[in-house]
C-alpha positions in Angstrom: 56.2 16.0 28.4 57.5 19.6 28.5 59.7 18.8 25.1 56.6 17.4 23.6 54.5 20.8 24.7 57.2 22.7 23.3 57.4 20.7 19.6 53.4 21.4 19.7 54.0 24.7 20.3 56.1 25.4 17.2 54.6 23.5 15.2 50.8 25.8 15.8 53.4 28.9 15.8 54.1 27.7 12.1 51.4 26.8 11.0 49.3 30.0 12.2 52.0 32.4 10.7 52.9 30.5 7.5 49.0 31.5 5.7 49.2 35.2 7.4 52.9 35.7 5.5 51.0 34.6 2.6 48.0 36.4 3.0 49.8 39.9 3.8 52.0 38.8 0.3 48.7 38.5 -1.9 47.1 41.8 -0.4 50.4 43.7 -1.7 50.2 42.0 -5.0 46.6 43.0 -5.5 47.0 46.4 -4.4 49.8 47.0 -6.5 48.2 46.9 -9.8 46.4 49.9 -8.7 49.1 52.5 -9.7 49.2 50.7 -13.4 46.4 52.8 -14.9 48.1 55.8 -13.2 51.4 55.2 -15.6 49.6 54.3 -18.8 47.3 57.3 -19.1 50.8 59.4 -18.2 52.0 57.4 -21.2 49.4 58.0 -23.7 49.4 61.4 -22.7 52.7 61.7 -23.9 51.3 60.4 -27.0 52.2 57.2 -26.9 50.0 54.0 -27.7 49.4 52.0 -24.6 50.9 48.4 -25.8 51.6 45.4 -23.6 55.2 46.9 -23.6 53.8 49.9 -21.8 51.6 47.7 -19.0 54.3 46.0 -19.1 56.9 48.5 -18.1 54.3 50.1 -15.8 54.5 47.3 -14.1 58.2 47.5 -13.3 57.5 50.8 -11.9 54.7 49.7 -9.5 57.4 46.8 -7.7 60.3 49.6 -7.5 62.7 48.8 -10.7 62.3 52.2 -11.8 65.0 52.4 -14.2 63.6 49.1 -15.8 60.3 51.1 -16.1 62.1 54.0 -17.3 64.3 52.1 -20.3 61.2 49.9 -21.2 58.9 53.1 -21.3 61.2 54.9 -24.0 62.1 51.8 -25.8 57.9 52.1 -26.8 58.2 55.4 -27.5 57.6 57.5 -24.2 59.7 60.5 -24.4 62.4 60.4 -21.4 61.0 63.0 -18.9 57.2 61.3 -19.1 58.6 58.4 -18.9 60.4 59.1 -15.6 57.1 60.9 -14.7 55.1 57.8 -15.3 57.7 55.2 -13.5 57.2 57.3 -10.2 54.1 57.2 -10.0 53.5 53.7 -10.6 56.0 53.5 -7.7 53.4 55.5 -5.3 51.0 53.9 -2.9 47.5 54.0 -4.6 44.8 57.1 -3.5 
């Protein structure tokens, strides 16, 4: 009996913190897109044309590949030092 209480047990253990791993995953991914807006309007202030490229490379920024942000934001135009700019603070928790 006590192997079978045990196999219950992990089984409910599994089951119980499988959905809350998930859970916590999709309350990161929709606060993340917060800091997108952030980088963009850094981008057209730079006098750039916010393109799919830009959200794009924003994007980048927000999940921590900050050179991809970086080398994506110039290759649409962003001069370098705005670019950098706007990569860290996609990279920043939302206010």
């Amino acid at each position: 009996m006590r192997t079978k209480k045990s196999r219950i047990r992990r089984v409910c253990v599994t089951a119980c913190t499988v959905p809350l791993l998930v859970l916590g995953g999709a309350a990161t991914a929709i606060a993340a897109p917060a800091d997108i807006p952030a980088c963009t309007n850094m981008a057209a202030q730079a006098g750039t044309e916010v393109t799919d490229a830009v959200t794009a490379s924003c994007r980048l920024g927000v999940v921590g590949d900050l050179q991809g942000c970086v080398n994506g934001l110039t290759e649409a135009g962003v001069p370098g030092g705005a670019a950098n700019g706007a990569c860290r603070v996609a990279a920043q928790e939302p206010r």
